[in-house]
N, CA, C and O of each residue as an XYZ file, in Angstrom:
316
protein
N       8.153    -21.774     21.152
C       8.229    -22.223     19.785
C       7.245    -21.424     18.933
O       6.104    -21.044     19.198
N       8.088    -21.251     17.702
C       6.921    -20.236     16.634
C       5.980    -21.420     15.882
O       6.188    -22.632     15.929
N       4.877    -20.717     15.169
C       3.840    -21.574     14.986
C       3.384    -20.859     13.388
O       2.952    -19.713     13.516
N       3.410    -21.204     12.417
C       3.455    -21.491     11.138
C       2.119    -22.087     10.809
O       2.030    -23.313     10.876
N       0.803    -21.207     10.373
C      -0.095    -22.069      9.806
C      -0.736    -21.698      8.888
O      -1.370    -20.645      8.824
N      -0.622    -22.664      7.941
C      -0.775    -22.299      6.310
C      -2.684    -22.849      6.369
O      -3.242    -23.763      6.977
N      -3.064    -22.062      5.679
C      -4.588    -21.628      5.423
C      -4.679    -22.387      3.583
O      -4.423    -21.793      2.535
N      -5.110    -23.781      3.758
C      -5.481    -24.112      1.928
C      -6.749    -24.684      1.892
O      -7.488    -24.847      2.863
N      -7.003    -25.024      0.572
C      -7.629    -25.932      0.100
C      -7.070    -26.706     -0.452
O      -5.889    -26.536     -0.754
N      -7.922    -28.090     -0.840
C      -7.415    -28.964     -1.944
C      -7.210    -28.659     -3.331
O      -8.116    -28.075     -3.927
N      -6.114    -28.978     -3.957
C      -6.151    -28.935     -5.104
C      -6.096    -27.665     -5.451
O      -6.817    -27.316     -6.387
N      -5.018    -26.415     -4.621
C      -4.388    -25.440     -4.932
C      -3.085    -25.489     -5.405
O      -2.364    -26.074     -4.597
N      -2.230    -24.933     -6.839
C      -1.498    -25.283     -6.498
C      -0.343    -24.482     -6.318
O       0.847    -24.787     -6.403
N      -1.078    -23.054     -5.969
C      -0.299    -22.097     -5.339
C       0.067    -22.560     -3.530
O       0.960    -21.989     -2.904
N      -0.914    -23.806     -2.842
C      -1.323    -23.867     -1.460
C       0.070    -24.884     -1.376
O       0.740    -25.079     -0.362
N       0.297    -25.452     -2.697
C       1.694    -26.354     -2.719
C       2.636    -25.669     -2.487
O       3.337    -25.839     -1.490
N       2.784    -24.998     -3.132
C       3.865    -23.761     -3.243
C       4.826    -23.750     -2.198
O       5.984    -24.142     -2.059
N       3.160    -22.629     -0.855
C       3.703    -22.622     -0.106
C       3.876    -23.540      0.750
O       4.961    -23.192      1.217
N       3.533    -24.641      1.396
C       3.686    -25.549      2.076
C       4.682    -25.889      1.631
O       5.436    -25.831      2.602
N       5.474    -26.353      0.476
C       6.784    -26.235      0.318
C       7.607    -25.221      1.258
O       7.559    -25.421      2.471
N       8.035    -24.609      0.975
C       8.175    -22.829      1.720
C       8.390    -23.068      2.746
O       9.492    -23.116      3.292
N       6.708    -23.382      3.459
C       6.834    -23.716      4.631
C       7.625    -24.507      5.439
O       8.451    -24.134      6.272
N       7.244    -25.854      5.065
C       7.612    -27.222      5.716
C       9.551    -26.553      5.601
O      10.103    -26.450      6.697
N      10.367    -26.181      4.400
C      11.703    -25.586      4.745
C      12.103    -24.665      5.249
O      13.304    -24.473      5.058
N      11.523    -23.858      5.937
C      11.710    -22.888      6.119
C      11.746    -23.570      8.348
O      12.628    -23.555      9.207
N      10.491    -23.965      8.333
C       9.790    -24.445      9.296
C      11.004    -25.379     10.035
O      11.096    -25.331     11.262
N      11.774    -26.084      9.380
C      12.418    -27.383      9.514
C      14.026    -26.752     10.248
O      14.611    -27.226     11.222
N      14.540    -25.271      9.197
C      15.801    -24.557      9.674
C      15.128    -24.224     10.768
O      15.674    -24.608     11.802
N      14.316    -23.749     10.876
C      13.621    -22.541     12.592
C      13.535    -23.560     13.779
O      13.652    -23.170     14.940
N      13.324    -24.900     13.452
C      12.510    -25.347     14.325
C      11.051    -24.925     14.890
O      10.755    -24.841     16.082
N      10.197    -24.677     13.778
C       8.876    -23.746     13.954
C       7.811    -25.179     13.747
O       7.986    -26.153     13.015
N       6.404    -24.799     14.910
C       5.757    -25.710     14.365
C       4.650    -25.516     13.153
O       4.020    -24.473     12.978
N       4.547    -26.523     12.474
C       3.398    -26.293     11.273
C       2.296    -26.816     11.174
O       2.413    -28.041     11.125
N       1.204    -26.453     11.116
C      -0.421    -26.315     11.216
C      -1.007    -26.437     10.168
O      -0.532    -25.453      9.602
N      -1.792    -26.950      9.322
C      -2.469    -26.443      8.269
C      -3.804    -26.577      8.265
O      -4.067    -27.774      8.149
N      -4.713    -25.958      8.332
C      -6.138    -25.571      7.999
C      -6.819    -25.817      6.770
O      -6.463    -25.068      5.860
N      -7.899    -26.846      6.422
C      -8.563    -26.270      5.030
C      -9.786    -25.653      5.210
O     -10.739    -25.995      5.911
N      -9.615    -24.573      4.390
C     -10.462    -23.510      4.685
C     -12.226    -23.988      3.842
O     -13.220    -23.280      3.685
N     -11.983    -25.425      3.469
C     -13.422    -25.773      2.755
C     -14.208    -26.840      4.140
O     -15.228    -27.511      3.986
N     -13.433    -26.739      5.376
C     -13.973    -27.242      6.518
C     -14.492    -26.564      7.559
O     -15.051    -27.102      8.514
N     -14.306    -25.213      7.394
C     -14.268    -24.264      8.460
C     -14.619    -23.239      7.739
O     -13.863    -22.828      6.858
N     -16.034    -22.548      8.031
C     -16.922    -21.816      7.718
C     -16.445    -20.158      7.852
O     -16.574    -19.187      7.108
N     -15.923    -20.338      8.993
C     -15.401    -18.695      9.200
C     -14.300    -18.311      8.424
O     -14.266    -17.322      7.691
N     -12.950    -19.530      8.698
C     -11.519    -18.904      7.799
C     -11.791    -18.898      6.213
O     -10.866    -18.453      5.533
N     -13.126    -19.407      5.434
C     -13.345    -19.480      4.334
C     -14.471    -18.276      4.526
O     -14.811    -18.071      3.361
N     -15.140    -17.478      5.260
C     -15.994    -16.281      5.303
C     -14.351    -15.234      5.316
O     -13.902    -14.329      4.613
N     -14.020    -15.769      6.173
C     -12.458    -14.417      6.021
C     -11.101    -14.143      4.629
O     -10.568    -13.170      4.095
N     -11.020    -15.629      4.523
C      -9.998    -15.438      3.342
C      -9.712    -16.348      2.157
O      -8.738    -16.974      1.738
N     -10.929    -16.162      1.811
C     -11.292    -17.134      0.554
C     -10.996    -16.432     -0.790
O     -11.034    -16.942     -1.910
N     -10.711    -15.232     -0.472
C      -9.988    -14.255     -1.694
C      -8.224    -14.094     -1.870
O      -7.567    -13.357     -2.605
N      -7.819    -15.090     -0.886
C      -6.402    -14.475     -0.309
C      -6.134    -15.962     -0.291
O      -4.907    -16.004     -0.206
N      -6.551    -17.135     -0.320
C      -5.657    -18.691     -0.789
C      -4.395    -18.913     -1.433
O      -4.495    -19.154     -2.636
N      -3.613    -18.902     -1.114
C      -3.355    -19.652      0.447
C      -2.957    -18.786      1.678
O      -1.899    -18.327      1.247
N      -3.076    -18.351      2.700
C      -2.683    -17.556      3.852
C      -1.741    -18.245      4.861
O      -1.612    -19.449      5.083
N      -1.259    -17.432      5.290
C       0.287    -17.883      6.196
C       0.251    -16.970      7.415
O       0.309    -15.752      7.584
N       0.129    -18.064      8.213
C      -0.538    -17.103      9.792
C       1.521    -17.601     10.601
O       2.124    -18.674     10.593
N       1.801    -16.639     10.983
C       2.978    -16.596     11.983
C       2.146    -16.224     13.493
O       1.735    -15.089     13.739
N       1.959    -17.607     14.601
C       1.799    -17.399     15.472
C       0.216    -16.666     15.760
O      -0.119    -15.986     16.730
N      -0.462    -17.000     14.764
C      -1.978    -16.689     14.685
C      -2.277    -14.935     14.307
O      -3.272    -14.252     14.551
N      -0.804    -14.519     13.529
C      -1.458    -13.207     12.992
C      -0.831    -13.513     11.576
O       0.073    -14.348     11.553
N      -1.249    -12.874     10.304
C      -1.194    -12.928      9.300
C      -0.148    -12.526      8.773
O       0.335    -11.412      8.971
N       0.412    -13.566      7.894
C       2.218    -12.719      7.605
C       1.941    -12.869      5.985
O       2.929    -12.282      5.543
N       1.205    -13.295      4.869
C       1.480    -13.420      4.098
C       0.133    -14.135      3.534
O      -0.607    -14.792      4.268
N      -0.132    -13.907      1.969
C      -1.183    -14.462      1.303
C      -0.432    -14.420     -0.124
O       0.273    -13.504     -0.546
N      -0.826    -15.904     -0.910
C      -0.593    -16.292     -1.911
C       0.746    -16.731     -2.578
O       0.905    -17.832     -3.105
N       1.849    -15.593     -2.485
C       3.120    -16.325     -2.267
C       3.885    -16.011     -0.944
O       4.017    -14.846     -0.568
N       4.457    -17.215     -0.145
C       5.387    -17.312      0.448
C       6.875    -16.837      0.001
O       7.692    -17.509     -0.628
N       6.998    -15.719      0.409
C       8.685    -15.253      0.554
C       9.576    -15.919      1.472
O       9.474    -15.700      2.679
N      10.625    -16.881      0.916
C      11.305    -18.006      1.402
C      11.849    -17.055      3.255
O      11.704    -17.471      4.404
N      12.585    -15.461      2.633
C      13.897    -15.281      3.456
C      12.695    -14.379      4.302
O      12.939    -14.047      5.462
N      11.823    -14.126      3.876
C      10.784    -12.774      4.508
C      10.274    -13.721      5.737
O      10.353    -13.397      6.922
N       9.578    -15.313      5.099
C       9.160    -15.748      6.283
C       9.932    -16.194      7.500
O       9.336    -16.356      8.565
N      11.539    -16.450      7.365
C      12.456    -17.198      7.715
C      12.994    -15.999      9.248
O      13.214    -16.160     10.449
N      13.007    -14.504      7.986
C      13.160    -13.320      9.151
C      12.250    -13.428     10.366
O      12.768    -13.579     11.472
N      10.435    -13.334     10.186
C       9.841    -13.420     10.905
C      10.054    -14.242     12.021
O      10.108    -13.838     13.183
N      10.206    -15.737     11.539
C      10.294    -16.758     12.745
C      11.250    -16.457     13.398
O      11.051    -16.842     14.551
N      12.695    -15.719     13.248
C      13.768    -15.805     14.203
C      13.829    -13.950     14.490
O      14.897    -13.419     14.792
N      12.841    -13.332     14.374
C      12.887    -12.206     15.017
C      12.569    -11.887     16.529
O      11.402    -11.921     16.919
N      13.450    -11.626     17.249
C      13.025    -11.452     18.665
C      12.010    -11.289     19.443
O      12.175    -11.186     20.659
């Protein structure tokens, strides 16, 4: 199973966006979804506190700030 984990804070509301995005995108794939806030965790907010919201496919980085509906959809069902 693919693994989908969106990188926010509170009260983004680009971090809505994508979690929208996500959660549909996530739901056709059967992918699981994760989300992180990066105002709890010292390092993913030392790494990408310039790049809110981030979109990790399977713990490598597919995307920052907007979610591309069909771009992320390719990823999850690519071989």
């Amino acid at each position: 199973m693919r693994t989908v984990t969106l990188i926010a804070k509170p009260g983004c509301h680009l971090c809505d966006d994508a979690r929208a995005v996500i959660e549909k995108v996530a739901a056709e794939t059967g992918a699981a979804v994760e989300e992180r806030d990066i105002t709890q965790d010292a390092a993913l907010y030392d790494r990408y506190w310039e790049q809110i919201p981030v979109v990790l496919v399977d713990g490598e980085q597919h995307t920052f700030w907007r979610v591309d509906e069909r771009r992320l959809r390719g990823a999850l069902t690519a071989g």
